[in-house]
MARMAR-69903 format. One record per residue (C-alpha): residue in three letters; x, y, z; residue number from 1. Coordinates in nm, 4 decimals. Example, Ala and Ser with C-alpha at 12.3 -4.5 7.8 and 13.67 -1.06 7.14 Angstrom:
2
NODE  resn         x         y         z  resi
NODE   ALA    1.2300   -0.4500    0.7800     1
NODE   SER    1.3670   -0.1060    0.7140     2
REM end
This chain:
304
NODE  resn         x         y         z  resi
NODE   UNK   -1.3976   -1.8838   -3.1479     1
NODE   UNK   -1.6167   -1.8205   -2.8743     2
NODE   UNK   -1.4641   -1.8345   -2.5385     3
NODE   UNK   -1.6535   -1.9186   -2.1837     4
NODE   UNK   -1.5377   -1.8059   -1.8680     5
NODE   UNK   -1.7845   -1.9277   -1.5419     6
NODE   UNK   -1.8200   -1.7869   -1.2263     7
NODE   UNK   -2.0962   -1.8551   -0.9771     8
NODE   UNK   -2.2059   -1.6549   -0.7221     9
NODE   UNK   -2.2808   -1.8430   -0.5247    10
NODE   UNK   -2.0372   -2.0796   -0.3249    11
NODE   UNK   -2.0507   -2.0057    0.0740    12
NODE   UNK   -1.8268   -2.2753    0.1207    13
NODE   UNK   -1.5574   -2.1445    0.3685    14
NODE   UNK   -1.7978   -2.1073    0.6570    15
NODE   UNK   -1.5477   -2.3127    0.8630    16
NODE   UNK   -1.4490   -1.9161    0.9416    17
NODE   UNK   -1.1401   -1.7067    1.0820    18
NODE   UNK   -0.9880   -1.9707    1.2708    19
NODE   UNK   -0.8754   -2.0818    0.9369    20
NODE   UNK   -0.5700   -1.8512    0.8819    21
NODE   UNK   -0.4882   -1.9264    1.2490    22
NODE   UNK   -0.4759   -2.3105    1.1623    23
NODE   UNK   -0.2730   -2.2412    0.8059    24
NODE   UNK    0.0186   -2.0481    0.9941    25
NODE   UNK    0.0407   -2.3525    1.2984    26
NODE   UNK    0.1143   -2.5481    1.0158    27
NODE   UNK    0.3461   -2.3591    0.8650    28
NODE   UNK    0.5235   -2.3096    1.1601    29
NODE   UNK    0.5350   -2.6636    1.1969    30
NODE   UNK    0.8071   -2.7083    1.0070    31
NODE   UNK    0.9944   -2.3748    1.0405    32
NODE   UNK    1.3865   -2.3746    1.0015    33
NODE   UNK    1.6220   -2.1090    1.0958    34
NODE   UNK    1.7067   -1.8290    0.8885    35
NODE   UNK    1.9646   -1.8410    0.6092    36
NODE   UNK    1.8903   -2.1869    0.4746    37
NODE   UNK    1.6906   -2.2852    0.1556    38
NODE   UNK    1.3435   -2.3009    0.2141    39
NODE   UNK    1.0630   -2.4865   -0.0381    40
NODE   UNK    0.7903   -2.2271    0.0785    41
NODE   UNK    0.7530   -1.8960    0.2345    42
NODE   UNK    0.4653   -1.7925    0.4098    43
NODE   UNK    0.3804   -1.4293    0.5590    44
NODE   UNK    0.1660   -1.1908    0.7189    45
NODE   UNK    0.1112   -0.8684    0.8835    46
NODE   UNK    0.2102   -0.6294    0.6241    47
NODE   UNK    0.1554   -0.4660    0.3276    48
NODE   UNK    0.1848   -0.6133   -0.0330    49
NODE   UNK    0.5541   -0.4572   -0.0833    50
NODE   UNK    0.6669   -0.5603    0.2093    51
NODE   UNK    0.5842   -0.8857    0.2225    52
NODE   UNK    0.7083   -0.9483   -0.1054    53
NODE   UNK    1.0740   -0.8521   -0.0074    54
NODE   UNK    1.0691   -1.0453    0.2758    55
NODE   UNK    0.9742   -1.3595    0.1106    56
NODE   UNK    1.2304   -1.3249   -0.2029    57
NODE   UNK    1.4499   -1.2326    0.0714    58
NODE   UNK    1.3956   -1.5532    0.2622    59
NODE   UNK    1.4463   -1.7540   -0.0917    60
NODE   UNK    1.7876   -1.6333   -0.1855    61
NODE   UNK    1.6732   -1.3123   -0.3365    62
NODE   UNK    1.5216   -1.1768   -0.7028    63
NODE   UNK    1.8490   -1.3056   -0.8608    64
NODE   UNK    1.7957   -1.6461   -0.8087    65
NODE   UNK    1.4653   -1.6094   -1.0181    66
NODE   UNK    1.5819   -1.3154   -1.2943    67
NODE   UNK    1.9074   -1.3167   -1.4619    68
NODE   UNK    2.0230   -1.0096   -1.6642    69
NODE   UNK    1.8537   -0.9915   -2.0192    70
NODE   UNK    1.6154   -1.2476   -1.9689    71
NODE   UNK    1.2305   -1.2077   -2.0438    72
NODE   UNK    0.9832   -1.2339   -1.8054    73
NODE   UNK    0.6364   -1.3071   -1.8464    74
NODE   UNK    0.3960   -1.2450   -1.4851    75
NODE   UNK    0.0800   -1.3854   -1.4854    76
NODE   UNK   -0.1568   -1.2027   -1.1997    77
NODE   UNK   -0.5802   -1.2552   -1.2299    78
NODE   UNK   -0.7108   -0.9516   -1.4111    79
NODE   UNK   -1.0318   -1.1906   -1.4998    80
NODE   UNK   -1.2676   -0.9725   -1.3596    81
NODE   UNK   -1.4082   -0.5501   -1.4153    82
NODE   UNK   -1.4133   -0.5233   -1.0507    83
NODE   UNK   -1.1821   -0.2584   -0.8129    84
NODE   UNK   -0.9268   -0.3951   -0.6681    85
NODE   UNK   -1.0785   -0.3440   -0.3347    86
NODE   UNK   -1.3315   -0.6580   -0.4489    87
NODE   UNK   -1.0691   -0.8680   -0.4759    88
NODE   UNK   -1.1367   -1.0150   -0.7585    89
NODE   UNK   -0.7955   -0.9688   -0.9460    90
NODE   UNK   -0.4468   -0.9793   -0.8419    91
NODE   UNK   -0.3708   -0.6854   -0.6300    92
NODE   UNK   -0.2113   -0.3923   -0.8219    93
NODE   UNK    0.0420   -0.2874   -0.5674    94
NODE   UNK    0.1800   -0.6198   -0.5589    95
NODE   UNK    0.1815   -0.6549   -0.9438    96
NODE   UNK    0.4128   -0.3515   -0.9864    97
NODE   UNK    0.6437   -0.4168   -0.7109    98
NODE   UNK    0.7493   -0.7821   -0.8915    99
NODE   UNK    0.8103   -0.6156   -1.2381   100
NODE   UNK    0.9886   -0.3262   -1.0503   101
NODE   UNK    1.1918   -0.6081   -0.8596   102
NODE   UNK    1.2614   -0.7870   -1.1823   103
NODE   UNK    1.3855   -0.5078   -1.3740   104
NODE   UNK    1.6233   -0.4270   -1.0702   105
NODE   UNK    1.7107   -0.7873   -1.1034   106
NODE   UNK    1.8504   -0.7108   -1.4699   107
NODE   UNK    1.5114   -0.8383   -1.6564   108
NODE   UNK    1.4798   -0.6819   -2.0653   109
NODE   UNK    1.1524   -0.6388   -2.0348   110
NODE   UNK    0.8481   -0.7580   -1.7809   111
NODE   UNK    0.5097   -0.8747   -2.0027   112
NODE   UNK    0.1770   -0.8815   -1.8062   113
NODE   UNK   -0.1209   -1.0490   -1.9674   114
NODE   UNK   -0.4283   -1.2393   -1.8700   115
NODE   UNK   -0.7106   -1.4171   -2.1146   116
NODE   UNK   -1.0057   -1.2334   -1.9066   117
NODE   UNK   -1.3246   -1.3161   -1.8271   118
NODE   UNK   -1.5281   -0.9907   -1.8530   119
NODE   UNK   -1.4075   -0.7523   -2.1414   120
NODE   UNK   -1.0299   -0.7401   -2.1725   121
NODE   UNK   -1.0172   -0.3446   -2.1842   122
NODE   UNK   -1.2215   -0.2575   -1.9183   123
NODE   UNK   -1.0899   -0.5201   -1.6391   124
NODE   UNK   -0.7439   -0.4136   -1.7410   125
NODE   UNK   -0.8368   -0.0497   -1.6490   126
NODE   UNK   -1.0645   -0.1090   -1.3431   127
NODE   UNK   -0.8385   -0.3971   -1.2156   128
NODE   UNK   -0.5776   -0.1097   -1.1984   129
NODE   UNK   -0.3556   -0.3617   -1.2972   130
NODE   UNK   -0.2390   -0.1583   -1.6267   131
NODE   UNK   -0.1415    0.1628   -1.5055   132
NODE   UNK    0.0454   -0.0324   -1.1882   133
NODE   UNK    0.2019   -0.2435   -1.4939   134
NODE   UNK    0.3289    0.0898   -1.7174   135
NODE   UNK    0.4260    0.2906   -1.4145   136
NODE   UNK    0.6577    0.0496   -1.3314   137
NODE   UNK    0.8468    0.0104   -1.6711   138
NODE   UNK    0.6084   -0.3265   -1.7292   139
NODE   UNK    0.4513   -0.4055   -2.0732   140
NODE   UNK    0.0821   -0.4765   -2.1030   141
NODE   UNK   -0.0790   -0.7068   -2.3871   142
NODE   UNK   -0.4117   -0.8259   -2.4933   143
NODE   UNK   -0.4985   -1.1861   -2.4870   144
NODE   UNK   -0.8197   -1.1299   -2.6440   145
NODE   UNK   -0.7585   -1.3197   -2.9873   146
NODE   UNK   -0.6443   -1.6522   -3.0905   147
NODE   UNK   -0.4174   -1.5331   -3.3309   148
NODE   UNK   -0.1862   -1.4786   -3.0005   149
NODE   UNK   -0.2303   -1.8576   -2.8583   150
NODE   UNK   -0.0556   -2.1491   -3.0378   151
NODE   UNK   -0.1346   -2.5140   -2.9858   152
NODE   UNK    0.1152   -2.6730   -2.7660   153
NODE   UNK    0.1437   -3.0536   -2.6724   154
NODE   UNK    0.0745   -3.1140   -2.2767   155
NODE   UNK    0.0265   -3.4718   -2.2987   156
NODE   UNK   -0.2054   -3.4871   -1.9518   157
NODE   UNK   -0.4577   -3.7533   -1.8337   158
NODE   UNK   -0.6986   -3.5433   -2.0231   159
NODE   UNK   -0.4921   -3.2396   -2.1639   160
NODE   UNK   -0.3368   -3.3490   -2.4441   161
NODE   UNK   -0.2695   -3.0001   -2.6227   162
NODE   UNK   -0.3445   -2.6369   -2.5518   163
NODE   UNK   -0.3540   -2.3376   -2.7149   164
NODE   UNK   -0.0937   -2.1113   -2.5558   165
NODE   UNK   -0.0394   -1.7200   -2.5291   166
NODE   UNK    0.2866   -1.6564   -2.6773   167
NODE   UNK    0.4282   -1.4798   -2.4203   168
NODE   UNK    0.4291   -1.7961   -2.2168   169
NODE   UNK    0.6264   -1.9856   -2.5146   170
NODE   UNK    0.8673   -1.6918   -2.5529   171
NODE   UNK    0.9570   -1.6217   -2.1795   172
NODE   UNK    1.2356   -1.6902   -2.0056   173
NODE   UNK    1.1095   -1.6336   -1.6623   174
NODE   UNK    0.7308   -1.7384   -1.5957   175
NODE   UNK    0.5978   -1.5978   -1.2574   176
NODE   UNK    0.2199   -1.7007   -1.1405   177
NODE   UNK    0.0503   -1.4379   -0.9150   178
NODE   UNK   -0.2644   -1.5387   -0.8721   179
NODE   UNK   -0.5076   -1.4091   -0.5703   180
NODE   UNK   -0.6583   -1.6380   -0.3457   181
NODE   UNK   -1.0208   -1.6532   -0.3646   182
NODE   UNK   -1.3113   -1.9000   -0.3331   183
NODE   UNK   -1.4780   -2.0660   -0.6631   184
NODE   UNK   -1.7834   -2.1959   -0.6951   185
NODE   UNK   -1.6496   -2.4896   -0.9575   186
NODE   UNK   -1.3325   -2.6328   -0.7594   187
NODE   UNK   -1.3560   -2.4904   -0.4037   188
NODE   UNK   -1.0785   -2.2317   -0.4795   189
NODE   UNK   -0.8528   -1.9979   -0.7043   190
NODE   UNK   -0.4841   -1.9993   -0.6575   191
NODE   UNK   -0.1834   -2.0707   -0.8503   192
NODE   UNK   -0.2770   -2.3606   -1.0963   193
NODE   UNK   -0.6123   -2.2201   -1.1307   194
NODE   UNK   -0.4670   -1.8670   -1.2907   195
NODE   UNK   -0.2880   -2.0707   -1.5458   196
NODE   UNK   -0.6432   -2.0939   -1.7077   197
NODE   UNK   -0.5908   -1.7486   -1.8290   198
NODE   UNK   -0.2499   -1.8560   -1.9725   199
NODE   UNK   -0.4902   -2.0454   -2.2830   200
NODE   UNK   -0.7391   -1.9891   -2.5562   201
NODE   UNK   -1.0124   -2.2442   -2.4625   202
NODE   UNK   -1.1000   -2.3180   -2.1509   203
NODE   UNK   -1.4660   -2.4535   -2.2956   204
NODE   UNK   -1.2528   -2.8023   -2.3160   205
NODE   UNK   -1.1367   -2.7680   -1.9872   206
NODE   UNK   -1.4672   -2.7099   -1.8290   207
NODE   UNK   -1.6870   -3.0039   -2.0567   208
NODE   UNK   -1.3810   -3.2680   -1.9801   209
NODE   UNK   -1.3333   -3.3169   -1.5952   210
NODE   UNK   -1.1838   -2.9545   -1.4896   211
NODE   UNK   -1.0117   -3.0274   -1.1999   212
NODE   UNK   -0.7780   -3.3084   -1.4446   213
NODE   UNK   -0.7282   -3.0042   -1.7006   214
NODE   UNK   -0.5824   -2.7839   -1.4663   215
NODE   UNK   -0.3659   -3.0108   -1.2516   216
NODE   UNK   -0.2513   -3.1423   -1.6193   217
NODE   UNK   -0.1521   -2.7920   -1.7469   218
NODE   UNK    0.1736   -2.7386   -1.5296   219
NODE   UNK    0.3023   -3.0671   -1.7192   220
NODE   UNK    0.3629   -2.8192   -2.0269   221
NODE   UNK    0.5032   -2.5636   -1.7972   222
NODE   UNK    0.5245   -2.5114   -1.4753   223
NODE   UNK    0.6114   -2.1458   -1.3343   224
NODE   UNK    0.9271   -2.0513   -1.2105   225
NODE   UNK    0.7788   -1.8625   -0.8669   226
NODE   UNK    0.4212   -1.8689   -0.7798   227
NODE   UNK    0.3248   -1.5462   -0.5570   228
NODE   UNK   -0.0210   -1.6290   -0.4020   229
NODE   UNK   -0.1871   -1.2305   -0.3343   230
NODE   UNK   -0.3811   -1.3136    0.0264   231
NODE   UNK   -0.3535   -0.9780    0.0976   232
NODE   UNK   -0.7523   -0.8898   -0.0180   233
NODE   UNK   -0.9644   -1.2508    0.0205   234
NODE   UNK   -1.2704   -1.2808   -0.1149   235
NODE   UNK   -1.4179   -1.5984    0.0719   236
NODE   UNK   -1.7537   -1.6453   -0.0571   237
NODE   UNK   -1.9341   -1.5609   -0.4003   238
NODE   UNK   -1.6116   -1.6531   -0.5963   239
NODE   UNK   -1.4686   -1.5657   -0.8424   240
NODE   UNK   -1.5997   -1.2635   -0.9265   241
NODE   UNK   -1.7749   -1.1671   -0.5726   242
NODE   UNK   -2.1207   -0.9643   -0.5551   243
NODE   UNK   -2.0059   -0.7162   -0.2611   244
NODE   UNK   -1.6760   -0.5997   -0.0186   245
NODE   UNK   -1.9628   -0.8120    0.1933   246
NODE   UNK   -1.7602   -1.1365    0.0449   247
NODE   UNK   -1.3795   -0.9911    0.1173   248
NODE   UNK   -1.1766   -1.0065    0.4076   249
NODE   UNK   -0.8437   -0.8268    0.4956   250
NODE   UNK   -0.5694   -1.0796    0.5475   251
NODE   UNK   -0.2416   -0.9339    0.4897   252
NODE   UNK   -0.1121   -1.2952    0.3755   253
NODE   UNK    0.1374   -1.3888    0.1119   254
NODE   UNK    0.2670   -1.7778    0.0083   255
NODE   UNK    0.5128   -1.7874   -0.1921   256
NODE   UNK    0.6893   -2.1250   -0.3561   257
NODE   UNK    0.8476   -2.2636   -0.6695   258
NODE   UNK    0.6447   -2.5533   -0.6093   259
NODE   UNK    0.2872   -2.4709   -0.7639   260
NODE   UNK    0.1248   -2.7261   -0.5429   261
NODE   UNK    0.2690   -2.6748   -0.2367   262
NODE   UNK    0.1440   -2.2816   -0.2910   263
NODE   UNK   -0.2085   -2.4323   -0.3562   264
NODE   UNK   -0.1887   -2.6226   -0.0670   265
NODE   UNK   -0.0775   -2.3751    0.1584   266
NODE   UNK   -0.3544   -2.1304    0.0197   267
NODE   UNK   -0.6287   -2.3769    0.0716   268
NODE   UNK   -0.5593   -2.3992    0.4511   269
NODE   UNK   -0.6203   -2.0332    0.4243   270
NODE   UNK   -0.9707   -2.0298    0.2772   271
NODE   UNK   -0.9868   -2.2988    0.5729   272
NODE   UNK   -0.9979   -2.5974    0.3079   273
NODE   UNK   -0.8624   -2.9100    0.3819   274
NODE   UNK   -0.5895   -2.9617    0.0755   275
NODE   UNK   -0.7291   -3.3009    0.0217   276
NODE   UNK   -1.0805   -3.1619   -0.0366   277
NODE   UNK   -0.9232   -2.9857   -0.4069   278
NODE   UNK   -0.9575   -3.2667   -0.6605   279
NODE   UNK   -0.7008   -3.0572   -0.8706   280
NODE   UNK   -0.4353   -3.0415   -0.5738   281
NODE   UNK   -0.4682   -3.4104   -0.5024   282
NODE   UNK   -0.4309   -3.5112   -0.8917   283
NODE   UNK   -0.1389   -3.2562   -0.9274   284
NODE   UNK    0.0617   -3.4461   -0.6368   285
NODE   UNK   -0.0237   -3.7857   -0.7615   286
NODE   UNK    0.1139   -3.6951   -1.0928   287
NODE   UNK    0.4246   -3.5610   -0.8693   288
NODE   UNK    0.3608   -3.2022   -1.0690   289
NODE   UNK    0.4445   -3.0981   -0.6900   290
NODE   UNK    0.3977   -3.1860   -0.3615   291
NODE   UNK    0.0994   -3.0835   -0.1081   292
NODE   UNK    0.2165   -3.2811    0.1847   293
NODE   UNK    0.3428   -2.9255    0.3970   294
NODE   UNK    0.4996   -3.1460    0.6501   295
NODE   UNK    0.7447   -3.2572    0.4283   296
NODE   UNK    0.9062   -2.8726    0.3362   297
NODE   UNK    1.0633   -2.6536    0.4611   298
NODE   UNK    0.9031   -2.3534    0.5246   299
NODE   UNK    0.9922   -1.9850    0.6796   300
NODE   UNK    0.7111   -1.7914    0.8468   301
NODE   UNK    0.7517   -1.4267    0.8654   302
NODE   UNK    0.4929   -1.2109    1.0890   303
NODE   UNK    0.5410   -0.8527    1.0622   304
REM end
C-alpha cells in the first residue's frame, strides 16, 4: 500500500514572535504549587536535554512511577524526516537516549524505538541520529516501513473507527510519546497527538477525512503513558520538515504530562498559538481525551 506523508513548506504562521515563550511560562507559573506534591504537568527551561529531563521525572514522582521492573516499553520520538538534528525536524537524539537509559535504570526488559517515517525509513533513522543514540544506550531500533508490522485495531472515534497499528504499540507495556515541537503547515502545529500519526499504517485516511478529528480520535485507542514534548530545538516556520536552521530557534524548553492534551496545550502557547486556535486540541478536550484548560492543573515550573 502506498503511504502519504505531507509537509508544506510553507506555513509562517508563528509571527506573533519571542514574546511567545515568555507568555507560555506566565501561565505556567500561574498555577505553580510547592515542591513535593503531585503535579498534572511539568514545564522547564534553561538547560540541556538531560537535564531537564531529570528534573521533570523528578518533579512527577520519579522514572518508577512510569517503568516497573520487566515491563516493555515502547518510545515514540519524530524521526519523520532525513534532516540533522540541528534542523529540528525529529526528536532530539540526546533526549531520546537519556529516556531509554532512564527506563532501563528504572528496571525496563527492553526499550523499542520506532517511527512510520516520512522520507525513507533508513536514511532518517541514520541522519536523525536517532539510531545510534537508541543502540548506544541499550535501546532497540525497528522498521515501520511495512504493513505486515501494523494490525487493524478498533478506535471507535467521531471519524476513526479502526487503525492499523505498529505492533510494538499493541505489545507494550509502557507507551511514552516524545514528540518535538514544531510548526505544520496542515494543523498549526506538531506535538504529542500529532506524533501518534507515525504510530499507524495509513495516514492517507486521516488526511482525506477531516485530520484534525483523526488525530484527536486516535488517543481513544491508546493514550500514552508520559508525553515528553522536545522544545529544546524549535523549528517555527516551514514545518514539518523546515527548508533551513533559518526556520529553528534555540529554546531550551521541555513539557512534560501524562495528560496528552494538556502537553499540546502547553506546547502551543510556545509556538505562541492560542490552544483554542488547534481544531485537534479543542476536539480532544471536548471528547474529555484530556484537558487543555492550564488553569485548572497543577503545574511545576523549573528554570535552570
Amino acid at each position: 500500500m502506498k503511504r502519504l506523508c505531507l509537509g508544506a513548506a510553507g506555513g509562517t504562521l508563528i509571527a506573533k514572535g519571542i514574546k511567545a515563550q515568555t507568555e507560555t511560562l506566565k501561565l505556567l507559573g500561574s498555577s505553580f504549587i510547592p515542591s513535593g506534591t503531585g503535579y498534572d504537568l511539568v514545564a522547564v527551561k534553561g538547560g540541556e536535554p538531560e537535564v531537564m529531563f531529570d528534573k521533570a521525572i523528578a518533579a512527577l514522582g520519579g522514572m518508577s512511577q512510569f517503568v516497573k521492573s520487566g515491563q516493555k516499553v515502547v518510545l515514540k520520538p519524530n524521526i519523520g524526516w532525513d534532516v540533522a538534528p540541528e534542523r529540528a525536524g525529529n526528536t532530539n537524539p540526546q533526549l531520546v537516549s537519556h529516556i531509554i537509559k532512564r527506563c532501563l535504570e528504572a528496571g525496563a526488559a527492553e526499550v523499542c524505538v520506532f517511527d512510520n517515517s516520512c522520507d525513507n525509513w533508513v536514511k532518517t533513522y541514520k541522519t536523525s541520529g536517532i539510531e545510534e543514540a537508541v543502540k548506544s544506550a541499550g535501546g532497540k531500533m525497528f522498521p515501520a516501513n511495512e504493513e505486515r508490522f501494523f494490525k487493524t485495531v478498533n478506535v471507535q472515534g467521531k471519524v476513526l473507527k479502526t487503525a492499523a497499528v505498529h505492533e510494538l504499540i499493541l505489545n507494550s507495556d509502557v507507551f511514552i510519546n516524545v514528540p518535538i515541537l514544531k510548526n505544520h503547515g496542515s494543523t498549526l502545529f506538531t506535538g504529542s497527538m500529532k506524533n501518534l500519526m507515525g504510530v499507524v499504517w495509513d495516514r492517507r485516511f486521516w488526511h482525506r477525512n477531516n485530520l484534525h478529528q483523526c488525530i484527536a480520535d486516535f488517543p481513544k485507542f491508546r493514550k500514552p503513558d508520559l508525553n515528553v514534548v522536545d522544545a529544546y530545538r524549535v523549528m517555527y516556520r516551514n514545518g514539518p520538515r523546515g527548508l533551513s536552521m533559518a526556520d529553528v530557534k534555540l529554546m531550551k524548553s521541555m513539557i512534560v504530562s501524562r495528560d496528552i492534551v494538556a502537553a499540546d496545550a502547553a506546547a502551543a502557547r510556545l509556538l505562541g498559538l492560542d490552544p483554542n486556535e488547534i481544531t485537534h486540541i479543542v476536539m480532544a478536550n471536548n471528547s474529555k481525551i484530556g484537558t487543555m484548560d492550564l488553569s485548572k492543573l497543577s503545574i511545576q515550573r523549573i528554570n535552570i
